[in-house]
C-alpha positions in Angstrom: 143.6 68.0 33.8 146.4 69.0 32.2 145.5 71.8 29.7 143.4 72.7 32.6 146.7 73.2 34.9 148.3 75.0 31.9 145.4 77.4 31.2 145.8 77.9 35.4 149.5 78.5 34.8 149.0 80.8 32.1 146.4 83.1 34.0 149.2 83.3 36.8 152.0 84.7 34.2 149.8 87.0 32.9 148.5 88.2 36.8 152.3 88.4 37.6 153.7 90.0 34.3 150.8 92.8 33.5 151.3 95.5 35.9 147.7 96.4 34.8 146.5 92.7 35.7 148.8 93.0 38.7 147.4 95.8 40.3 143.4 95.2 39.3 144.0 91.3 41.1 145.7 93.8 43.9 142.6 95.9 44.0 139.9 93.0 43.8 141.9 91.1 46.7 141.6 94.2 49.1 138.4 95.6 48.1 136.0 93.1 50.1 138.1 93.2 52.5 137.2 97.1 53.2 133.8 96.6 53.2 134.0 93.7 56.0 136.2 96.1 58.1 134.2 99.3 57.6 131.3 97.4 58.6 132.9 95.4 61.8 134.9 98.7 63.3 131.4 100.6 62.5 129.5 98.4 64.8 132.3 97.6 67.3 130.2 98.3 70.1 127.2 100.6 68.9 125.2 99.7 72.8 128.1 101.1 74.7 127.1 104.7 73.9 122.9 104.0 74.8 123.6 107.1 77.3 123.7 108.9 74.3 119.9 108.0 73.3 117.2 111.3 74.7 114.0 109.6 76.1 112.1 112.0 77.6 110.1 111.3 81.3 107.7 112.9 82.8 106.8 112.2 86.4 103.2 113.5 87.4 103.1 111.0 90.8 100.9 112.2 93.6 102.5 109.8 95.9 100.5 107.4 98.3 100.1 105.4 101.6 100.3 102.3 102.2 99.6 100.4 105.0 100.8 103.3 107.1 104.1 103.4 105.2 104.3 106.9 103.0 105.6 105.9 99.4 106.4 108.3 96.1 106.9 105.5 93.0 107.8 107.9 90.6 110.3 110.7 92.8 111.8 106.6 93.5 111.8 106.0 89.7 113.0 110.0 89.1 115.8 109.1 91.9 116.7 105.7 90.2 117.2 106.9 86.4 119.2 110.1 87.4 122.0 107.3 88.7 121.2 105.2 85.4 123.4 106.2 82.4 122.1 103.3 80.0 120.4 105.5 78.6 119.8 109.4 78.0 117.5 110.7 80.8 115.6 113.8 80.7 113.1 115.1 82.3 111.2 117.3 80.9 107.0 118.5 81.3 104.5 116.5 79.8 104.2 119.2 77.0 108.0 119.1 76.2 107.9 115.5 76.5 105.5 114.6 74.0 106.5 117.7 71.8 109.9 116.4 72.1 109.2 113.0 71.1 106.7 113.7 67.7 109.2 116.2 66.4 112.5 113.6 66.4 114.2 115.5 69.6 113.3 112.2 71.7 113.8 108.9 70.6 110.6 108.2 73.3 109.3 110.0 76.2 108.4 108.1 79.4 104.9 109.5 81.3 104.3 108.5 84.8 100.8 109.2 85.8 99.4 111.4 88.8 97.8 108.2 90.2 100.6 105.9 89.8 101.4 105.3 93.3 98.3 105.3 94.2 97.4 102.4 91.9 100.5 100.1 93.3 98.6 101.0 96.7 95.6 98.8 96.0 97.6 95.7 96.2 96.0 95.4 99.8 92.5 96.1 98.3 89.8 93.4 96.9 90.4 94.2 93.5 93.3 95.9 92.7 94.2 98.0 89.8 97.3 97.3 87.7 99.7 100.7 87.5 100.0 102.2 84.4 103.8 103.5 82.9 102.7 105.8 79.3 105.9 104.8 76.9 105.3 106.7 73.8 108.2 106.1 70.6 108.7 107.5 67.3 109.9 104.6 65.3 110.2 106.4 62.0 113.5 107.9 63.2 115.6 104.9 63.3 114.8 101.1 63.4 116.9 99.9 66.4 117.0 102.6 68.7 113.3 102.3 69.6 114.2 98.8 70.7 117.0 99.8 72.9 114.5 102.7 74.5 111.8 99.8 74.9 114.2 97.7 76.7 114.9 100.5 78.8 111.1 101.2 79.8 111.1 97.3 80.3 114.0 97.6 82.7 112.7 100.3 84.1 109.3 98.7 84.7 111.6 95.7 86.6 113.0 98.3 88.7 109.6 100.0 89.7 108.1 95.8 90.2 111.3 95.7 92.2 111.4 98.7 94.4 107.4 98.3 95.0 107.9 94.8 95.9 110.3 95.8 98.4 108.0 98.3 100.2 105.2 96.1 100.1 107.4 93.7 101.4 108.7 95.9 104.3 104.8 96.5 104.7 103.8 93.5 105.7 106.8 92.7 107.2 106.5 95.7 109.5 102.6 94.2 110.2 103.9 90.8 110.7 106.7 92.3 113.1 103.7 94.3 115.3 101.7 91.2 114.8 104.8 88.8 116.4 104.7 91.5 119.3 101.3 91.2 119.7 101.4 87.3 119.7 103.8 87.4 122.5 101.8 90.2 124.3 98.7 88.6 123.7 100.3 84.6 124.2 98.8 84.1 128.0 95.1 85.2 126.6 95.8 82.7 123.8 96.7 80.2 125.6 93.4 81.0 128.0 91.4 81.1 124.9 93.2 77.5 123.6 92.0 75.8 127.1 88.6 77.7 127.1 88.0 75.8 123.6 89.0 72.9 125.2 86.9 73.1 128.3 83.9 73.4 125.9 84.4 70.7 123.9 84.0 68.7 126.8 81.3 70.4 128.2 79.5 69.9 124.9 77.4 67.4 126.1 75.9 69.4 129.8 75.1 72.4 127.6 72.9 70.5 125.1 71.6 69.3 128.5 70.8 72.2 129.7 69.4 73.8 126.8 66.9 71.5 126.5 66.5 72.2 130.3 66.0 75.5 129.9 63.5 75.0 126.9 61.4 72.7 129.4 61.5 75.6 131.9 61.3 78.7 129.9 58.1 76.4 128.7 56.5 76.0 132.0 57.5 79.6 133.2 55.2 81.0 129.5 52.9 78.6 131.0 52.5 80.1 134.3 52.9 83.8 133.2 50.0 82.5 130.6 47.3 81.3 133.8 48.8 84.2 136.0 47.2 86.3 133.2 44.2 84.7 132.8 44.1 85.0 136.7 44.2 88.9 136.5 40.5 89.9 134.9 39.4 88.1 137.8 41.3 89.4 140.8 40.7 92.9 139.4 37.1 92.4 139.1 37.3 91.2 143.1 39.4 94.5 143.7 36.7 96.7 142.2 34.4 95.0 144.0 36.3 95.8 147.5 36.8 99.2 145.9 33.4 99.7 145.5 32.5 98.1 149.1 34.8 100.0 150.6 33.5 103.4 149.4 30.3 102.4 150.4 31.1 101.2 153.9 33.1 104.7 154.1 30.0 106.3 152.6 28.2 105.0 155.3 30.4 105.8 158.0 30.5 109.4 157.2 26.7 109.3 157.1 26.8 107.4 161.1 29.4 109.7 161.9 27.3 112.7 161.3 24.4 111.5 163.0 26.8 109.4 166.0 24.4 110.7 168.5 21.5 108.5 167.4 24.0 105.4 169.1 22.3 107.0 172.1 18.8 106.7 171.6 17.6 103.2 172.5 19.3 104.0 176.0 18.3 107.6 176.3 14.8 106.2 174.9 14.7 103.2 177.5 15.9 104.7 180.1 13.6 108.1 179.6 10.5 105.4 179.5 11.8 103.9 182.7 11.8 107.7 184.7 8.7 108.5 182.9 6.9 105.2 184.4 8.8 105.6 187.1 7.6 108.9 188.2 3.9 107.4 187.6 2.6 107.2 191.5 0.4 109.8 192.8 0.3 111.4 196.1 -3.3 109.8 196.8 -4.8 106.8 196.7 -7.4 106.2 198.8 -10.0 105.2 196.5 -10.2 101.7 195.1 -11.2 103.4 192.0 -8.0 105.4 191.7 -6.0 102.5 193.2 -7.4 100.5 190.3 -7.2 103.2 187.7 -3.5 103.9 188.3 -2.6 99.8 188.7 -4.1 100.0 185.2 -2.2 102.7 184.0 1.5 101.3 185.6 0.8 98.0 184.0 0.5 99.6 180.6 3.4 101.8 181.0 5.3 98.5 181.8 3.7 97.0 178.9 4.7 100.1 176.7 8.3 100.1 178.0 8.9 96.2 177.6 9.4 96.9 173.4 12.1 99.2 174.6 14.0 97.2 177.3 13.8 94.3 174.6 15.2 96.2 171.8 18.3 97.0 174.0 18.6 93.4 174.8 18.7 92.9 171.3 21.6 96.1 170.5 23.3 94.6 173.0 23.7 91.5 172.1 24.8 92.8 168.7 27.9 94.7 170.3 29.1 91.2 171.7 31.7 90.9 169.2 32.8 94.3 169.3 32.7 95.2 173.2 34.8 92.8 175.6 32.5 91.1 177.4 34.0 92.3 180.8 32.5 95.7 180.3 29.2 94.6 178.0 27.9 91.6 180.9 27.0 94.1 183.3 24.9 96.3 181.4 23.1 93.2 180.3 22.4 92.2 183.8 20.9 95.5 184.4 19.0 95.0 181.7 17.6 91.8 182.9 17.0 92.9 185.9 15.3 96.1 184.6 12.8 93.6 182.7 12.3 91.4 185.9 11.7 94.3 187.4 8.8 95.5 184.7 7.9 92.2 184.5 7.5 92.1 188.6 5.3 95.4 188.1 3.0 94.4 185.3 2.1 91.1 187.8 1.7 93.2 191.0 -0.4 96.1 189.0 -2.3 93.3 187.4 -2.9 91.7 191.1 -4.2 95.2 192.1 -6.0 96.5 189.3 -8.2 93.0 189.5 -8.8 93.0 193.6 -9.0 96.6 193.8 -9.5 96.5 198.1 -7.1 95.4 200.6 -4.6 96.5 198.1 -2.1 98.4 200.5 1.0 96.2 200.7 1.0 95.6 197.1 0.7 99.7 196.2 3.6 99.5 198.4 5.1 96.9 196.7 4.7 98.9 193.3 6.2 101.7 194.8 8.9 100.0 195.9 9.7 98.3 192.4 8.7 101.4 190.8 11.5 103.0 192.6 13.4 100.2 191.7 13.1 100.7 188.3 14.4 104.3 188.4 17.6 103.0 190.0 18.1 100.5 187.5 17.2 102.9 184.9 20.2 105.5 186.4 22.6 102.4 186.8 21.9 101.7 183.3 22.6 105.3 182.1 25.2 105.6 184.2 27.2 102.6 183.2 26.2 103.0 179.2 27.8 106.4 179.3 30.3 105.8 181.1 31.6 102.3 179.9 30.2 101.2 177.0 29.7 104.4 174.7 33.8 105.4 175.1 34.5 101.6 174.3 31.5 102.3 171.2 33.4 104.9 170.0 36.3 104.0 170.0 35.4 100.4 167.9 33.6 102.9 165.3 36.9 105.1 165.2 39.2 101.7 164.7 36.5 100.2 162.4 36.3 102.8 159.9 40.4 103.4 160.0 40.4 99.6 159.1 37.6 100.6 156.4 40.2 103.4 154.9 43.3 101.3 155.2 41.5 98.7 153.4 40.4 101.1 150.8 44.3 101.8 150.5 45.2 98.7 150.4 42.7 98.0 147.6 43.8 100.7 145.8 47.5 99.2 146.1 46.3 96.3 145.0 44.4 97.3 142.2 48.1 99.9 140.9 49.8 96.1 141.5 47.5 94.3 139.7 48.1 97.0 136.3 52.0 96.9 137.2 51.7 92.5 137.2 49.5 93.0 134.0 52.8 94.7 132.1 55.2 92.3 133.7 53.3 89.5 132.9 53.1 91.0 129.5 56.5 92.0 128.9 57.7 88.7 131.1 55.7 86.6 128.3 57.1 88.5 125.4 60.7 88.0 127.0 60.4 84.3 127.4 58.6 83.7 124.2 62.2 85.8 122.6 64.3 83.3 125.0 62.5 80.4 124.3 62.8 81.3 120.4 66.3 82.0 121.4 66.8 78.5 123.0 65.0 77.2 119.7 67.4 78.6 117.4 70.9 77.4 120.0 69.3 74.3 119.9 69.1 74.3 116.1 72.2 75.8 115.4 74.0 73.1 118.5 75.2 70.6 115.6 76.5 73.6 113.6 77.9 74.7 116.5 79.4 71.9 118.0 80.7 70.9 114.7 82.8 73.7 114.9 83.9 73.6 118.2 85.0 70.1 117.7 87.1 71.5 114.5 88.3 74.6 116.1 89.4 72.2 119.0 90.8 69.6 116.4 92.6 72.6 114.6 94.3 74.0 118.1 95.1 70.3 118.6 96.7 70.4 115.3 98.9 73.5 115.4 99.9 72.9 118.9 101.0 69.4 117.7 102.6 70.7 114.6 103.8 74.5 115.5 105.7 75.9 117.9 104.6 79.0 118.6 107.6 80.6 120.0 109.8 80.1 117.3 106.5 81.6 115.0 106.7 84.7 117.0 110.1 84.6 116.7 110.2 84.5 113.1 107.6 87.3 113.2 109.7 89.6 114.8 112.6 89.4 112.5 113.6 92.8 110.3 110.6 94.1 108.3 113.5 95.9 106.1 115.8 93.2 106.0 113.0 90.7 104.7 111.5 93.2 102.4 114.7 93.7 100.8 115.7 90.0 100.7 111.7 88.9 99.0 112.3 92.0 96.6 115.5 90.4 95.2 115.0 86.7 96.0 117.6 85.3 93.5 121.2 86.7 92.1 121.5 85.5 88.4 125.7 84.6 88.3 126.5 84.7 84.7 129.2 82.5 83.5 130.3 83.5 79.6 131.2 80.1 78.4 132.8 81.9 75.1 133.3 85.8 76.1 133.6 88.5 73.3 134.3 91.7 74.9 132.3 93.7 72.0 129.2 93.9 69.5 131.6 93.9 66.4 133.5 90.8 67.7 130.2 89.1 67.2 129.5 90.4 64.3 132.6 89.8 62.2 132.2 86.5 61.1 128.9 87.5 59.5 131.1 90.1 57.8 133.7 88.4 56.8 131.8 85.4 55.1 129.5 88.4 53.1 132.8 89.9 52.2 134.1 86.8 51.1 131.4 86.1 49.2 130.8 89.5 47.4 134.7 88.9 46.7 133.5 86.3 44.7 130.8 88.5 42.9 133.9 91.1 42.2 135.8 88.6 40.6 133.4 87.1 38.3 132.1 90.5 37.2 135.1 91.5 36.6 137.4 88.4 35.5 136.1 86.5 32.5 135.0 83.2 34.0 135.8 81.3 30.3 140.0 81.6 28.6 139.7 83.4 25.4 142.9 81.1 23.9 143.4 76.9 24.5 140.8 76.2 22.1 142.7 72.6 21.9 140.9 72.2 25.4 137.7 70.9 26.7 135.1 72.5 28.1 135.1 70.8 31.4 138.8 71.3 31.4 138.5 75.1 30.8 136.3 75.5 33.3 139.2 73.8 35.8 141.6 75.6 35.0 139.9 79.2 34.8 138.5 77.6 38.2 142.0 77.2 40.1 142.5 80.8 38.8 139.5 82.2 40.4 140.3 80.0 43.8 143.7 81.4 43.7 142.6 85.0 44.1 139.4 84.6 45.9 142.2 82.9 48.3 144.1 86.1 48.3 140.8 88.1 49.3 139.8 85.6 52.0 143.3 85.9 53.9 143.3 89.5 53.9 140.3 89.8 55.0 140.8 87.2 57.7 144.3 88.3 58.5 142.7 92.4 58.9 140.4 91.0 61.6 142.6 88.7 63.4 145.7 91.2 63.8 144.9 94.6 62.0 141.5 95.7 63.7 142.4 96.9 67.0 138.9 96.0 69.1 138.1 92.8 67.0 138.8 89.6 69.3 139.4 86.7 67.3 140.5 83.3 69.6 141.8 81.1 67.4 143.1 83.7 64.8 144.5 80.6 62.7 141.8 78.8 62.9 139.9 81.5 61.6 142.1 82.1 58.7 141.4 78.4 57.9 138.1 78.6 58.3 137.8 81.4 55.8 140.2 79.8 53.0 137.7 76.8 53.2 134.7 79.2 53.0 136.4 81.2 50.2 137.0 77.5 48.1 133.1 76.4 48.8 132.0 80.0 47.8 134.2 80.3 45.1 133.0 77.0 43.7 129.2 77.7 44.2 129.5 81.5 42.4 131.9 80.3 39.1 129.9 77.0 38.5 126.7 79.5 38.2 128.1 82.2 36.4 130.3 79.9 33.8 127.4 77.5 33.1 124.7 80.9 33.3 126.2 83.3 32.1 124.5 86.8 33.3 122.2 84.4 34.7 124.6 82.9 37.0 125.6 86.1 38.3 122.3 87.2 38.7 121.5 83.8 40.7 124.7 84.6 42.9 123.1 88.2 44.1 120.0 86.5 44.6 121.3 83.9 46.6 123.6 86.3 48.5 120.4 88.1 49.1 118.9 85.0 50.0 121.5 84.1 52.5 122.4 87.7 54.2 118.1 87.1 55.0 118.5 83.6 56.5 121.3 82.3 57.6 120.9 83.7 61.1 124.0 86.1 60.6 122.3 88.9 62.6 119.5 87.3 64.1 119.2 84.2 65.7 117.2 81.7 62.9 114.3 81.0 65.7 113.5 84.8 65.2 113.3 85.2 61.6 110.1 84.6 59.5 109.2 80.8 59.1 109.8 80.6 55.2 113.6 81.6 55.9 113.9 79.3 58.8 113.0 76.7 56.3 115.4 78.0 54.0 118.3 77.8 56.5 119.5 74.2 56.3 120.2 74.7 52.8 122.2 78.0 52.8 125.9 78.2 52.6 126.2 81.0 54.8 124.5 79.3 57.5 128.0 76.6 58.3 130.2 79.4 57.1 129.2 81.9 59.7 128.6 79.2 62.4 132.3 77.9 61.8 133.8 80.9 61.6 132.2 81.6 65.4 134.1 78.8 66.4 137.0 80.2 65.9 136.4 83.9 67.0 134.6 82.8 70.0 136.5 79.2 70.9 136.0 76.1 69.0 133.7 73.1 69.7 135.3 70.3 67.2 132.1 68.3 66.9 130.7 71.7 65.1 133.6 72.4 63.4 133.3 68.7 61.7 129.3 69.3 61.0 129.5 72.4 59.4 133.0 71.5 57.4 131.2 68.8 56.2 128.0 70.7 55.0 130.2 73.5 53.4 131.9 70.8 51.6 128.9 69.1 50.5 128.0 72.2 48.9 132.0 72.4 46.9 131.6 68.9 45.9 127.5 69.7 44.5 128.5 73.2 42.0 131.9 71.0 40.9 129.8 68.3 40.3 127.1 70.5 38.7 130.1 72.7 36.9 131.9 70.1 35.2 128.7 67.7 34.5 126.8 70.5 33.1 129.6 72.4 31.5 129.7 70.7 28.0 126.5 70.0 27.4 124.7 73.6 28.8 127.5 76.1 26.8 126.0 76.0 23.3 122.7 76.8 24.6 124.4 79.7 26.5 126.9 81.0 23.4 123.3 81.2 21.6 122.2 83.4 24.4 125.0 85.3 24.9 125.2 86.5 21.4 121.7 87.6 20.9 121.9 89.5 24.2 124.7 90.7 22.9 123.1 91.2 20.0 120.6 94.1 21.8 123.6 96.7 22.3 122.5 96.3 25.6 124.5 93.6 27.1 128.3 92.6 26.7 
């Protein structure tokens, strides 16, 4: 170690002696430190300006209704984005919009459709329809600002989800507020309704009961209805029969009324035969020839007239169930003593016509009765016209009103007898419907007491288990107030654990660890990595003393770059600005060790390698991205980068330090110092002569040094 301390001093004299040397270390200890600055102040905050981005919107909203509430979502939107400044608003037509947006003048253009509101209005529908927001990008005009104009449609989208969620909210809050008036309005029915349910669950049983009642007696009514109509044919048939009887009896009565005076004949005809015979006696009889001649002629006159006195008996005794008695007995005595006359005649006239002499006192005696006979026969006129032909006509008169009324009353019948035909009809049809109805109530009764008995349980149940009154009262609590509340249920309270009050105070340890490293690249491009004098030393003891060199001035780079961000860079927050200086000496001596043990064992090679794995790590080491978002095949690579513990422990001090991650990723950066020193000074001897050969053939090609 020490020719490799004296080549170490030597490179010093030299760095401090040659102005030249002097001012090219100068030059290679500021340089990286530029390119970490440039690139931190550049992105110091590159989202605070967003307002500056154009996006284009385009509101074409119709507007809609909603249960009774009139909504605009997009004038809401319009309203909401002209008091946003995250980004650039404008709004512009649909033509300008999407013209604006293909040729570059937009970053993205926003379109809200004609039926948007009226798409967020089918919430209350069966199937409702998801609203639509057009967000339309050019993402050939920069790579990261179609991400911030996406996040701002997303945000925006939020804010619509938000604002509609609040007036669907107020909505239904607004029916659930009429509904808690109602309840209260309507609480006395409900509670009517509540005992009526209960009153029929207990009367469960009596209406099964009675249903089955009913079905016996809607059976036997059918059954009555069904004889009462097989009764009809036959009372109609008896109706047309009295119809018919009737109209003949009527018939008949017009026929006797219009020949009424033929009631008079058997008395005009008996009593004419009695005046007739009784006018029979001749002035002179003194003859026994004419005495017996005219004896035979009165005793066949009162044989002749007998026929006639006997028929009249006979009319008579027909009118005794017609003519009171009172009025008919007297005629009838007449008439019996009209025929006891006649009867006394014939024997007298018989006596006379067969001892024709000494005849005298019975011609008398004919003459006597004959004279007889004619008052009897004027008594019997007398009291038939006067008594019983009034009392005749009259019966006739009543008898054929009775005929006519009974015609009526048949023809009543007869109209009844059609009208009970169609109620019976129509009465069958309606209890065949209610018996079929008690059929199906009977049927449906479990179904139907079932749910009774559930309903009942279920009242039971909510009176048990709610209290009504404080349901209406929460009903009737402010449909805005809710609305609001539901459309912004939770505040998100952010607590920054490890603040940084900019983009490019997060960034700089990314930047400072690349800038530390390409320090590395400068110096070993430019620097020789191998002394050109000590040829008394060793390989591996050239390499550590051209080593210490290297460390000395990648040192030098490492503290003004660290030193720039901690006090020089105005909006760069660094916590733990010593720390951080620290931090990036120990990166610089890991680094430093990893780039000169490739490049003095490699050659070209090595500083190809370098690049590559600078590449490499600027890729995956989660400097600008968090490692679970970069491709799988980096996140793999991760573990094993040096980048990935430089950056992390350089965070710790720009953001505030965590110890037990400062120890883990000190202890992986020093794991990889110790591996290239190991690999450097192993290696060294025993890879050189295969590299001189390689060197000088390259260098052989006039194309490499």
């Amino acid at each position: 170690m020490k020719q490799a301390w004296r080549i170490y001093v030597n490179d010093l004299k030299h760095l401090t002696t040659n102005w030249a040397a002097a001012i090219l270390a100068l030059g290679l200890s500021v340089l990286p430190s530029l390119y970490a600055w440039i690139n931190v102040e550049a992105s110091i905050d590159p989202y605070a300006h967003t307002e500056d981005l154009p996006v284009g919107v385009v509101n074409e909203d119709r507007g809609a209704e909603l249960a009774g509430h009139r909504f605009h979502a997009g004038d809401e939107i319009v309203k909401t984005l002209k008091n946003n400044h995250q980004l650039g608003w404008r709004f512009v037509t649909r033509k300008k919009g999407m013209e604006g947006v293909r040729r570059g003048d937009y970053f993205a253009t926003i379109v809200i459709p004609a039926d948007f509101s009226a798409k967020l209005a089918t919430v209350v529908q069966k199937r409702p329809k998801r609203a639509v927001i057009y967000y339309y990008e050019n993402d050939k005009r920069n790579a990261i600002a179609p991400k911030i104009t996406e996040r701002g449609a997303s945000t925006l989208s939020a804010r619509v989800s938000d604002e509609f969620v609040r007036v669907v909210n107020t909505a239904l809050f607004s029916l659930f507020h009429q509904a808690g008036v109602t309840l209260e309005q309507q609480l006395p029915t409900i509670r009517r309704v509540e005992a009526f349910v209960f009153r029929l669950e207990n009367e469960l049983p009596t209406i099964q009961r009675q249903l089955k009642a009913l079905d016996r007696d809607v059976g036997e009514a059918r059954s009555l209805v069904r004889t009462g109509r097989e009764l009809l044919p036959a009372a109609r048939a008896t109706v047309r029969r009295g119809l018919e009887w009737t109209g003949r009896v009527e018939k008949l009565f017009m026929q006797v009324n219009a020949s009424s005076h033929l009631w008079e004949k058997p008395v005009e005809m008996a009593v004419h035969a009695l005046h007739s015979f009784a006018e029979q006696t001749p002035q002179s009889l003194d003859t026994p020839e004419k005495q017996a001649r005219w004896a035979a002629l009165i005793q066949q006159a009162a044989t002749d007239a007998s026929p006639l006195v006997q028929q009249l008996r006979r009319t008579l005794r027909t009118w005794e169930g017609t003519i009171d008695s009172s009025s008919l007995q007297p005629v009838q005595r007449t008439v019996s003593r009209i025929e006891q006359t006649l009867a006394s005649i014939q024997e007298t006239a018989a006596l006379v016509k067969q001892h024709p002499t000494g005849v005298e006192e019975k011609i008398t005696h004919l003459r006597e009765q004959m004279a007889l006979l004619d008052a009897q026969a004027q008594q019997l006129d007398q009291a038939y016209r006067q008594r019983l032909l009034p009392m005749l006509r009259a019966k006739w008169n009543q008898t054929g009103e009775q005929v006519r009324q009974a015609k009526q009353t048949l023809l009543r019948m007869d109209q009844a007898l059609n009208e009970a035909e169609q109620w019976l009809s129509n009465t069958d049809r309606d209890l065949a419907a209610a018996q079929q109805a008690l059929k199906t109530a009977q049927a449906q009764y479990p179904f139907l007491s079932r749910q009774v008995r559930e309903l009942a349980a279920f009242l039971s149940k909510i009176k048990r288990e709610t209290n009504i009154d404080e349901l209406i009262r929460l009903l009737k609590q402010d449909p805005r107030a809710k609305g609001a509340f539901l459309a912004h249920p939770v505040d998100v309270k952010t607590f920054r654990l490890f603040p940084l009050p900019n983009y490019g105070s997060g960034m700089n340890p990314f930047y400072t660890v690349l800038a530390i490293w390409v320090g590395c690249l400068l110096l070993v491009s430019v620097l020789s990595t191998d002394p050109s004098s000590f040829s008394e030393a060793n390989e591996r003891e050239r390499y550590a003393g051209r080593l210490l060199t290297f460390w000395t001035l990648n040192a030098l780079q490492a503290m003004v770059v660290t030193a720039g961000a901690a006090f020089i860079l105005p909006n760069i927050f660094v916590r733990e600005p010593g720390w951080f200086m620290a931090f990036g000496l120990l990166c610089s001596f890991v680094f430093m060790a990893v780039v000169f043990s490739l490049v003095s064992l490699f050659g070209n090679v090595g500083k190809a390698m370098a690049i590559v794995l600078l590449v490499l790590q600027i890729a995956g080491a989660g400097g600008t991205y968090p490692v679970e978002l970069i491709p799988p095949f980096f996140q793999q690579l991760n573990p094993w980068l040096p980048f990935t513990y430089a950056i992390d422990v350089m965070r710790e001090a720009v953001g505030g330090i965590v110890w037990e991650n400062v120890e883990h990723d000190v202890k992986r950066l020093l794991l990889f110092a110790v591996a290239a020193l190991l690999a450097g000074l192993l290696l060294k001897g025993s890879l050189n002569p295969w590299m001189r050969v390689l060197k000088e053939k390259a260098v052989q090609s006039g194309l490499f040094h």
